[in-house]
NUPABA-215079 format. One record per residue (C-alpha): x, z, y; chain; residue number from 1; residue in three letters. Coordinates in steps of 0.1 Angstrom, whole numbers, plus 5000, padded with zeros to 4 digits. Last residue first. Example, Ala and Ser with C-alpha at 12.3 -4.5 7.8 and 13.67 -1.06 7.14 Angstrom:
BEGIN
((5137 5071 4989) "A" 2 "SER")
((5123 5078 4955) "A" 1 "ALA")
***
This chain:
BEGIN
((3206 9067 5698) "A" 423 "UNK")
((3192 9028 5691) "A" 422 "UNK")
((3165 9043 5674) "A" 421 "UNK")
((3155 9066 5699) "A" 420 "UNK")
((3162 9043 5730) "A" 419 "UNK")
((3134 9021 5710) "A" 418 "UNK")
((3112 9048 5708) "A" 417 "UNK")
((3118 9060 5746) "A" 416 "UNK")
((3103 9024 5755) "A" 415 "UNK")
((3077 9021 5735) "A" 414 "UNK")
((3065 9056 5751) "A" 413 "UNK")
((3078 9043 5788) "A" 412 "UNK")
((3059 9008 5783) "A" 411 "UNK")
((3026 9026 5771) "A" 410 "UNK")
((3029 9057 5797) "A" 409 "UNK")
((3031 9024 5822) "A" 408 "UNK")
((3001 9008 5807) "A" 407 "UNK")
((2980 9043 5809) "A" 406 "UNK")
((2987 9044 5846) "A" 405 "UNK")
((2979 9007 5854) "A" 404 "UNK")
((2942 9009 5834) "A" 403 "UNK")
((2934 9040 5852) "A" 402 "UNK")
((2941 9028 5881) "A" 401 "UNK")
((2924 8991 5874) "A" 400 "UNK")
((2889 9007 5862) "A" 399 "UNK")
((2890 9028 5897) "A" 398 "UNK")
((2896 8995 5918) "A" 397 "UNK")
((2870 8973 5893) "A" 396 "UNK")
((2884 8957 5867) "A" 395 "UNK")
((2886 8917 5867) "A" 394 "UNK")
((2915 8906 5891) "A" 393 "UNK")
((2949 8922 5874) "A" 392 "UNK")
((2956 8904 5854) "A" 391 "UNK")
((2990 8916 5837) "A" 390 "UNK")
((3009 8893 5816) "A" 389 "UNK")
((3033 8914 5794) "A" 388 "UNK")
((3072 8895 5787) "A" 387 "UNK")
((3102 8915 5766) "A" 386 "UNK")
((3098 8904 5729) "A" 385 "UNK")
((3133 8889 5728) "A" 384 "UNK")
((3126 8850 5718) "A" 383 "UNK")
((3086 8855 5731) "A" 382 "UNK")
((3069 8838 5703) "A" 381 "UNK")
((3030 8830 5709) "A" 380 "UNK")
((3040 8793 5696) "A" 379 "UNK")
((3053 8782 5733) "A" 378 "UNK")
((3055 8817 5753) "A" 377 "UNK")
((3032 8832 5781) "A" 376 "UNK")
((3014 8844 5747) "A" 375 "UNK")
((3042 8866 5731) "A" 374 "UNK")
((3025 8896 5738) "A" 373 "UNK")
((2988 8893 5740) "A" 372 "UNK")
((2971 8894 5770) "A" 371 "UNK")
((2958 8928 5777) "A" 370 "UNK")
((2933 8952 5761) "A" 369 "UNK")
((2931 8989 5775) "A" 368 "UNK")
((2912 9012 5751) "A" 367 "UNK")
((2938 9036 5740) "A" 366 "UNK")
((2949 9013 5707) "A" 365 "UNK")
((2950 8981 5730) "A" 364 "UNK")
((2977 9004 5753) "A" 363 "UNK")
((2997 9014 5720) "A" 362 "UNK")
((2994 8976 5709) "A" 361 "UNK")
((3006 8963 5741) "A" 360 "UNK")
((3036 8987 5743) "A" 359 "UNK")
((3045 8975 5708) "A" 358 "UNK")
((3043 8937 5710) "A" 357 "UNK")
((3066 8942 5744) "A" 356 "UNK")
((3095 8965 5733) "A" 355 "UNK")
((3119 8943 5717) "A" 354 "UNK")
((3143 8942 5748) "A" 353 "UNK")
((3134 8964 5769) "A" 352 "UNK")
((3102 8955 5790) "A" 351 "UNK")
((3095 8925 5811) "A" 350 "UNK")
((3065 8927 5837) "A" 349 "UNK")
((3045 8895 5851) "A" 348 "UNK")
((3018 8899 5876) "A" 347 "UNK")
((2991 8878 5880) "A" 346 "UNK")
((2964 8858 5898) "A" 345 "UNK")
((2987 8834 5923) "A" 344 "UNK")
((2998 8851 5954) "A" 343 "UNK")
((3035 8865 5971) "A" 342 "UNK")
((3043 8879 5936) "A" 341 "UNK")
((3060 8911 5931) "A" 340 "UNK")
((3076 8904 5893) "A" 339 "UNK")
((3087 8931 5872) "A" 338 "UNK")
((3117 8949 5855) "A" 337 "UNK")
((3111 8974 5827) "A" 336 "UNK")
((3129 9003 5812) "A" 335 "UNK")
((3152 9013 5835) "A" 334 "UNK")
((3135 9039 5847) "A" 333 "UNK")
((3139 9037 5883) "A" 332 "UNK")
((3109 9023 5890) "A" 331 "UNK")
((3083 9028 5865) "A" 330 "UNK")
((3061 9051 5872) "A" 329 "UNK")
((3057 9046 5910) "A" 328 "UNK")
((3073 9013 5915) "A" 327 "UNK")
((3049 9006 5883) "A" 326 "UNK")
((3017 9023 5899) "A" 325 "UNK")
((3025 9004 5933) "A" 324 "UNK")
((3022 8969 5920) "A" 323 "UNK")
((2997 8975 5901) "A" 322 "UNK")
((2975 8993 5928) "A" 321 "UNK")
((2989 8969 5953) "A" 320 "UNK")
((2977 8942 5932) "A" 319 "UNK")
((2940 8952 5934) "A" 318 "UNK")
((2942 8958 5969) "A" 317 "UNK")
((2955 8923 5975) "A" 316 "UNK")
((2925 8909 5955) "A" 315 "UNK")
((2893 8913 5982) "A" 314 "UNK")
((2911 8901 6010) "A" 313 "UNK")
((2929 8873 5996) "A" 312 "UNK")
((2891 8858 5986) "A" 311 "UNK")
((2883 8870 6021) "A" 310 "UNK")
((2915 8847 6035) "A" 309 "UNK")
((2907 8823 6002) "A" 308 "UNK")
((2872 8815 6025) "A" 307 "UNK")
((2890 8808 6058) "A" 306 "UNK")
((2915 8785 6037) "A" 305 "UNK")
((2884 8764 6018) "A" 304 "UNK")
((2866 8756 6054) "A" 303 "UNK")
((2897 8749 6069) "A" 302 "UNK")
((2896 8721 6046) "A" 301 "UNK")
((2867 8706 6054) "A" 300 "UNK")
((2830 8717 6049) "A" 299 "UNK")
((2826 8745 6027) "A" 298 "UNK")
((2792 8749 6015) "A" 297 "UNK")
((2783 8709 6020) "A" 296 "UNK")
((2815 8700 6005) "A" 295 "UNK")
((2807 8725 5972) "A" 294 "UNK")
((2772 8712 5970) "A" 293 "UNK")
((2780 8673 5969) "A" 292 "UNK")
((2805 8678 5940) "A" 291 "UNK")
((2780 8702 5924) "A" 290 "UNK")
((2753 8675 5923) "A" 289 "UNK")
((2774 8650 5917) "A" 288 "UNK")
((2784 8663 5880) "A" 287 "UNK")
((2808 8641 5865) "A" 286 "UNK")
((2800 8605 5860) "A" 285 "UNK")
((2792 8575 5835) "A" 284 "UNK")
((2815 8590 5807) "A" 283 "UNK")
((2843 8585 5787) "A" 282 "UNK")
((2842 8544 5782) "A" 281 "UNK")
((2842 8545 5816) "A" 280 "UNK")
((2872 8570 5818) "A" 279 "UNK")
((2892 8549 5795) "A" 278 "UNK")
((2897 8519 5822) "A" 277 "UNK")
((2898 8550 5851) "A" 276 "UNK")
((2930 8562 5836) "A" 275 "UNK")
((2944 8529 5840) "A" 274 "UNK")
((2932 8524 5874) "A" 273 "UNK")
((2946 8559 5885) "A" 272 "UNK")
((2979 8553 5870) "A" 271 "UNK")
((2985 8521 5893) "A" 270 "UNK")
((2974 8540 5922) "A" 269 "UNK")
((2999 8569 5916) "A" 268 "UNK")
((2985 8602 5901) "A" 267 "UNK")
((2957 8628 5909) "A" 266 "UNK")
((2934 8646 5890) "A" 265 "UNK")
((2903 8670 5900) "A" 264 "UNK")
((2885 8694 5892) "A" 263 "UNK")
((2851 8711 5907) "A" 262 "UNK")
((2837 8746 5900) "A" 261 "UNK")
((2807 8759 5878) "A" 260 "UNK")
((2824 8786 5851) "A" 259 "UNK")
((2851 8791 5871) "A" 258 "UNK")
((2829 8802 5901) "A" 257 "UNK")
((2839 8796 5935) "A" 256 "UNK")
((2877 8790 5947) "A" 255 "UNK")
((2897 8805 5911) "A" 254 "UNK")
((2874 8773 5897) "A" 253 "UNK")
((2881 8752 5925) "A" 252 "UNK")
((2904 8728 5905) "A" 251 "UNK")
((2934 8712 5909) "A" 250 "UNK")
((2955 8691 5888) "A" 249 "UNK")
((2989 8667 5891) "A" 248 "UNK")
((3000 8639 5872) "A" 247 "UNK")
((3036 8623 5881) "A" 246 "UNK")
((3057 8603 5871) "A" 245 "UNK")
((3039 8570 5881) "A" 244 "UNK")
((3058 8571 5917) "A" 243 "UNK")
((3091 8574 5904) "A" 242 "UNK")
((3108 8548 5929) "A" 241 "UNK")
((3129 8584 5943) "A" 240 "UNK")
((3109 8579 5978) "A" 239 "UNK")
((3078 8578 5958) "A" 238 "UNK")
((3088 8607 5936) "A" 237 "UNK")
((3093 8630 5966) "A" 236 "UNK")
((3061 8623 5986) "A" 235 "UNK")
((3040 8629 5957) "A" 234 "UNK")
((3060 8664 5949) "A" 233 "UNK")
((3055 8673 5987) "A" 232 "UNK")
((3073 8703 5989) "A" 231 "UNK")
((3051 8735 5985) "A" 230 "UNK")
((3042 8762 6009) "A" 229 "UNK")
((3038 8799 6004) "A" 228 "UNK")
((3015 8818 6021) "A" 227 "UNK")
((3020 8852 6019) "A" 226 "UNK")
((3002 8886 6007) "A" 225 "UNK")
((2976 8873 5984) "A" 224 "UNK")
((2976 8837 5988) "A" 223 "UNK")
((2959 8813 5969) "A" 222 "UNK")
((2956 8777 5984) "A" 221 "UNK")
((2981 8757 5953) "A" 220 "UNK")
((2968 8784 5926) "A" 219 "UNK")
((2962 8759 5898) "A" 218 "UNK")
((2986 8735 5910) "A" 217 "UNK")
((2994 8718 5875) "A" 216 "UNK")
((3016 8694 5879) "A" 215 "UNK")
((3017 8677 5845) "A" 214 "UNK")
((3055 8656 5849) "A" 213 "UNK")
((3050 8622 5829) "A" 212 "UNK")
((3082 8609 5809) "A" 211 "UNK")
((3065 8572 5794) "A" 210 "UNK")
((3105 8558 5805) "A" 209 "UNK")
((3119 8581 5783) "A" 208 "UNK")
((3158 8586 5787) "A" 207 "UNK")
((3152 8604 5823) "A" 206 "UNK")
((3171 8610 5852) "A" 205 "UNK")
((3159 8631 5879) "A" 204 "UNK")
((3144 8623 5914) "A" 203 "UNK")
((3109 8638 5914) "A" 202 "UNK")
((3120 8668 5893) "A" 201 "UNK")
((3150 8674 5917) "A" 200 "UNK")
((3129 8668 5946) "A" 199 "UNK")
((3107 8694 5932) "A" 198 "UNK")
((3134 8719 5927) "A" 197 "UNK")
((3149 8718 5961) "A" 196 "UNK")
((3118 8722 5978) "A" 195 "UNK")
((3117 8753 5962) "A" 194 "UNK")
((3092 8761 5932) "A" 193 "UNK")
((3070 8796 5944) "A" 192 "UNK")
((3070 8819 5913) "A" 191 "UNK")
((3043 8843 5908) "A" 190 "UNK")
((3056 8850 5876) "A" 189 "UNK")
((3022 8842 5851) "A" 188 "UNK")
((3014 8818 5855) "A" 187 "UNK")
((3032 8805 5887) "A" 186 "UNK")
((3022 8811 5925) "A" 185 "UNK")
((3033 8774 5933) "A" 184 "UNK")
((3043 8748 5912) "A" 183 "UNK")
((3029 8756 5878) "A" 182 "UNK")
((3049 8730 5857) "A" 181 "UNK")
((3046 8714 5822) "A" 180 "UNK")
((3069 8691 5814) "A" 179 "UNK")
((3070 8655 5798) "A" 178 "UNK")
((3077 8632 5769) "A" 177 "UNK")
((3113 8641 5754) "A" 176 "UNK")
((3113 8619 5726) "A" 175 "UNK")
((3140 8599 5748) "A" 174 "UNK")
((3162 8626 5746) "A" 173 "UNK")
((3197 8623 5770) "A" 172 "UNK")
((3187 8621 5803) "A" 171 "UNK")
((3158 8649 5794) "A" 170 "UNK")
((3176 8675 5786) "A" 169 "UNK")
((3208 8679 5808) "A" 168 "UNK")
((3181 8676 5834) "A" 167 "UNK")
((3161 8701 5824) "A" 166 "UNK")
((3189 8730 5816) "A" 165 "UNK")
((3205 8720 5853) "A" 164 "UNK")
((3170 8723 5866) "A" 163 "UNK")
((3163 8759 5852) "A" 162 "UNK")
((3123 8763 5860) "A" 161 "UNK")
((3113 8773 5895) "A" 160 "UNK")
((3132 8782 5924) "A" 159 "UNK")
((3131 8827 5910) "A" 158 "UNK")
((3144 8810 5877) "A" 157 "UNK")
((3128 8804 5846) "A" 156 "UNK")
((3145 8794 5816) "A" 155 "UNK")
((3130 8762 5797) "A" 154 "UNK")
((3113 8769 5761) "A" 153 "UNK")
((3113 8732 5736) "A" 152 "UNK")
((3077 8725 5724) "A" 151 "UNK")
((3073 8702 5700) "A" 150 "UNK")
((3035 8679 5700) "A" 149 "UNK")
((3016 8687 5670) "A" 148 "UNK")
((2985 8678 5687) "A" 147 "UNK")
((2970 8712 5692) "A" 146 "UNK")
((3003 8724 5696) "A" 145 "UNK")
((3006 8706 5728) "A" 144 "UNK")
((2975 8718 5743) "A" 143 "UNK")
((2980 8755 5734) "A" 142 "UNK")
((3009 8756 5752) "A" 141 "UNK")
((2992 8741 5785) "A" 140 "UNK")
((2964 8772 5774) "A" 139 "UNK")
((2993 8795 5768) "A" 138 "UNK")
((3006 8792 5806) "A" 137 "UNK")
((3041 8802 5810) "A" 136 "UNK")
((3071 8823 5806) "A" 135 "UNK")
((3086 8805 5798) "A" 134 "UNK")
((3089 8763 5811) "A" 133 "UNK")
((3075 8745 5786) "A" 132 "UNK")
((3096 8708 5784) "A" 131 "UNK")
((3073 8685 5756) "A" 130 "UNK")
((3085 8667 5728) "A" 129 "UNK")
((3073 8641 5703) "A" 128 "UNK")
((3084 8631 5668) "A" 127 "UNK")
((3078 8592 5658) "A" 126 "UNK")
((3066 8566 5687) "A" 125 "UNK")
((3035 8559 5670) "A" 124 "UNK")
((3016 8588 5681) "A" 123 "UNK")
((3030 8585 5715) "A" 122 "UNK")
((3017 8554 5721) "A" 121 "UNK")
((3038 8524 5729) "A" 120 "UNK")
((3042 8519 5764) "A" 119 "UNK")
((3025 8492 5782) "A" 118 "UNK")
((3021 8512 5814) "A" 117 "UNK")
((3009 8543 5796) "A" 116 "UNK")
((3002 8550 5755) "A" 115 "UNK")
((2966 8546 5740) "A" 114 "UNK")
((2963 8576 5713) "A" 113 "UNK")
((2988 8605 5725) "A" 112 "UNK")
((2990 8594 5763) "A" 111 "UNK")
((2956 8593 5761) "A" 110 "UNK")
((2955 8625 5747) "A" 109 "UNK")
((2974 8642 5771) "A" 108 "UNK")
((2954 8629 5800) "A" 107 "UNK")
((2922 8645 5781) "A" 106 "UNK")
((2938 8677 5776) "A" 105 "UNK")
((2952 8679 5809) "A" 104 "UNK")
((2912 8668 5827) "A" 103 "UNK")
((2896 8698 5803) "A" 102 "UNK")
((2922 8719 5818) "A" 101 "UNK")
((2910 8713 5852) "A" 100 "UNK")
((2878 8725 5844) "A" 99 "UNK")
((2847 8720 5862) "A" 98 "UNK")
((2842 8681 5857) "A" 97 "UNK")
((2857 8654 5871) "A" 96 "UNK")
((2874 8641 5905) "A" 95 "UNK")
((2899 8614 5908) "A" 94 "UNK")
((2920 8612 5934) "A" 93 "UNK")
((2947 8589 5943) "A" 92 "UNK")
((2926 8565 5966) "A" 91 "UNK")
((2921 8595 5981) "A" 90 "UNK")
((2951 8600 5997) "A" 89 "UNK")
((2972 8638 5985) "A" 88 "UNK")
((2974 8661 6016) "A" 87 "UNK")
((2961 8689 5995) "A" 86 "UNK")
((2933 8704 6016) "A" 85 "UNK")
((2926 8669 6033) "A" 84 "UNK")
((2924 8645 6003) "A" 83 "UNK")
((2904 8676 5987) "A" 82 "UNK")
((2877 8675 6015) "A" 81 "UNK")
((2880 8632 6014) "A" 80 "UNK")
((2875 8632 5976) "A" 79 "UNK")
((2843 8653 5979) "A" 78 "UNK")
((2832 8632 6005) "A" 77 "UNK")
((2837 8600 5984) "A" 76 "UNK")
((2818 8614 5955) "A" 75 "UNK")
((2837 8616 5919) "A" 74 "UNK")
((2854 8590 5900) "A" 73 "UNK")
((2823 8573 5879) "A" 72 "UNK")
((2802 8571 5910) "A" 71 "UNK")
((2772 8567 5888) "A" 70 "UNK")
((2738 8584 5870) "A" 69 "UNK")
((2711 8603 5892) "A" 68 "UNK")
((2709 8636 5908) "A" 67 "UNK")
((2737 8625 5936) "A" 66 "UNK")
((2712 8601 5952) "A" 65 "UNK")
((2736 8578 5968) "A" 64 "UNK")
((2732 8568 6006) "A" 63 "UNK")
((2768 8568 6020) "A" 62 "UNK")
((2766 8599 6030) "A" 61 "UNK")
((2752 8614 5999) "A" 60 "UNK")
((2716 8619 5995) "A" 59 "UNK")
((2706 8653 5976) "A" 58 "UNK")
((2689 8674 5997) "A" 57 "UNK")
((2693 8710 6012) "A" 56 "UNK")
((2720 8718 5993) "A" 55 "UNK")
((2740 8748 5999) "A" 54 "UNK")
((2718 8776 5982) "A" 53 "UNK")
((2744 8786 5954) "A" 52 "UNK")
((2775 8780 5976) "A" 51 "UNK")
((2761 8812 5991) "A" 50 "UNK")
((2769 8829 5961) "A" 49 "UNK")
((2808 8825 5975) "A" 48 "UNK")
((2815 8860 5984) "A" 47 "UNK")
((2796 8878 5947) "A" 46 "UNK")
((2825 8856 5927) "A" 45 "UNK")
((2847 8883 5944) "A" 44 "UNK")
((2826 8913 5933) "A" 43 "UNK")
((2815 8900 5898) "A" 42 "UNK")
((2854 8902 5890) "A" 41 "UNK")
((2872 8869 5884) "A" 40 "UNK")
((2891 8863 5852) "A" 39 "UNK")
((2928 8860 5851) "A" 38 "UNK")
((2927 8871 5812) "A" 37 "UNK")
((2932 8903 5789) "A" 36 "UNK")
((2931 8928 5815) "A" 35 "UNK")
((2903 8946 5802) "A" 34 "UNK")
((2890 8980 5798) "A" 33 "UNK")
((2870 8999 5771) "A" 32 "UNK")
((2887 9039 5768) "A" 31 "UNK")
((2877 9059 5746) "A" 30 "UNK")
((2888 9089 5768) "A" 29 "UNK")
((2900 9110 5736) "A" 28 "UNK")
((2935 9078 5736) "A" 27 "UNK")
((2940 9090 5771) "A" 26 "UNK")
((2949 9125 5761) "A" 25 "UNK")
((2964 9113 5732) "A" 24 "UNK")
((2988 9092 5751) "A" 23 "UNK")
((2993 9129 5774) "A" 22 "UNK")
((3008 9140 5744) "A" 21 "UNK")
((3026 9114 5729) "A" 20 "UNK")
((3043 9111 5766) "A" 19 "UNK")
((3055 9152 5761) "A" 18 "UNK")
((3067 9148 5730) "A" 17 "UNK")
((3090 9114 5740) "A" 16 "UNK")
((3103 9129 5768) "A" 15 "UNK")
((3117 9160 5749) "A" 14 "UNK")
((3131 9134 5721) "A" 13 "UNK")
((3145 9115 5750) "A" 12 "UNK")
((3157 9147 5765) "A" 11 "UNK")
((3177 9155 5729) "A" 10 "UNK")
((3188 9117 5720) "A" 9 "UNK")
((3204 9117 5757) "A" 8 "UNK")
((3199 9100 5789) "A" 7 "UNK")
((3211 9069 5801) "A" 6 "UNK")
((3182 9045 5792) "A" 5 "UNK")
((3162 9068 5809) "A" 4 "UNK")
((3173 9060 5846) "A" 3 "UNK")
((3170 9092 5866) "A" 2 "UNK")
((3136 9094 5887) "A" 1 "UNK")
***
């Protein structure tokens, strides 16, 4: 396949007739698919129904009825499985509800309203920024513009976001309150942080001394193809004396069901007890029940990592078929680059410059509804219009074929159009 972005006005004109046409064709399908969001399909939440029928009774092990009110930070048996899967000591733990993001928003509000360590809060401390690396997550996005908080965009690099760019950042702007990070398997890259990376973000300098690093390792046990491991981000900002720096989240809801997992939060032991002065107010307790239910179907840790081998199992042949289609259609075109992620729940493709809003409109017009363009970015604006999210997880194998082979006559139609004008 010759590069396209070579060729001339006359066989891009040619290329362009014959992709309208087989567009239409696809367009008379009327088409409904989705590949909007990272969404489980009913086959892979089907593996873990068992967790449905995992409790026999409701005593704890030390003798609590997990149907009633109490244990304000989550079940000590439940802390112990996730103490042991993550490495992290449970005296660090707290576990909540069955989103993770519910725990962010919260943490970033009382940062917002009541301040850390005797800080002032950061409502009152005048304009307040926040690091995004981009692509990213919209919902961490979404967050900070919720509360009017500025987002500046970091680079991306294949070791995680641009450390020189962060550090010449945050030494010098005090306003400059945090970063948001998805350490391992990124949304929606795939990108692994080296070890290199977090002890850089464990051990950098910073003008505001509230600066709080949200670690969110949504996919920290989901490999596809690979495991990947991740440096010790804990381990690193203790040894730098920047113990408090950090706030990291889990959750099981990519493990079991998302609508019914288990979150948690972790931070220094000094954090923890402030964080647990507000939580009282909060609430009396997260739900016990399905604490107590998810240790009871899984065990220990091994118990989680034999269960993402099926998990693994049941995606990879999903993101060969994306992976695959674009090498296929796509690869010596010239007119998109991709990521080939080692896990995680996406893969990210960049188009020519200016081409991304278009190709997801043409493949939304013919049925096939993705993330919208501009969404891994702070404000939904993507600087040069390049970066499409693909999720690959919900569709069923035939759904997802047809899906991949419509997006790629999408990204090669937007893509002759722009050659076109440019000609």
């Amino acid at each position: 396949m010759h590069n396209w972005t070579t060729l001339s006005k006359n066989e891009l004109e040619e290329l362009r007739e014959q992709l309208e046409k087989t567009y239409a064709g696809y367009i008379s399908q009327n088409l409904k698919l989705d590949m909007s969001r990272g969404k489980p399909a009913g086959t892979q939440l089907d593996i873990t129904n068992g967790i449905l029928d995992a409790l026999d009774n409701y005593i704890t092990e030390d003798g609590t009825d997990a149907r009633n009110y109490g244990v304000l930070d989550g079940l000590p048996e439940a802390k112990k499985l996730f103490s042991d899967l993550l490495g992290i000591p449970t005296s660090q733990i707290i576990i909540g509800g069955n989103s993770s993001l519910n725990l962010m928003y919260d943490s970033m509000m009382r940062l917002y309203v009541f301040g850390t360590q005797g800080h002032l809060p950061w409502c009152k401390q005048g304009p307040v920024k926040f690091l995004c690396p981009s692509p990213g997550y919209d919902r961490h996005f979404a967050i900070c513009e919720d509360l009017g908080i500025e987002m500046l965009n970091v680079p991306m690099t294949e070791e995680g976001p641009d450390m020189d760019f962060v550090e010449e950042l945050v030494k010098k702007d005090a306003s400059i309150k945090g970063i948001w990070c998805v350490p391992l398997y990124s949304n929606p890259q795939g990108i692994c942080y080296s070890e290199e990376t977090v002890k850089r973000l464990a051990n950098m300098e910073v003008a505001a001394p509230d600066f709080r690093i949200f670690w969110d390792n949504a996919y920290g046990v989901h490999p596809v193809y690979k495991e990947e491991k991740l440096a010790d981000i804990f381990e690193a900002a203790e040894k730098a004396g920047n113990e408090d720096r950090i706030y990291y989240f889990f959750s099981t809801s990519k493990i079991t069901f998302p609508g019914a997992g288990v979150s948690l939060m972790a931070a220094s032991t000094k954090n923890i007890a402030e964080i647990k002065k507000h939580l009282t107010i909060q609430t009396i307790g997260h739900d016990k029940l399905n604490q107590l239910r998810t240790v009871r179907y899984f065990k220990d840790a091994a118990g989680i990592h034999h269960h993402m081998e099926k998990l693994a199992a049941e995606l990879r042949p999903k993101f060969d078929i994306v992976l695959e289609t674009l090498e296929r259609e796509l690869g010596d075109t010239g007119l998109a680059t991709w990521t080939k992620p080692m896990g995680g729940y996406f893969v990210a493709l960049d188009t020519l410059e200016g081409c991304a809003k278009e190709t997801v409109e043409l493949a939304k017009k013919a049925g096939v509804v993705l993330t919208g363009a501009g969404a891994t970015y702070p404000y939904g604006k993507d600087p040069k219009d390049t970066n499409i999210r693909l999720a690959p997880t919900y569709p069923t194998v035939d759904e997802l074929t047809l899906a991949m082979e419509l997006f790629c006559v999408c990204v090669k139609l937007a893509g002759v159009n722009k050659l076109l004008k440019e000609a």
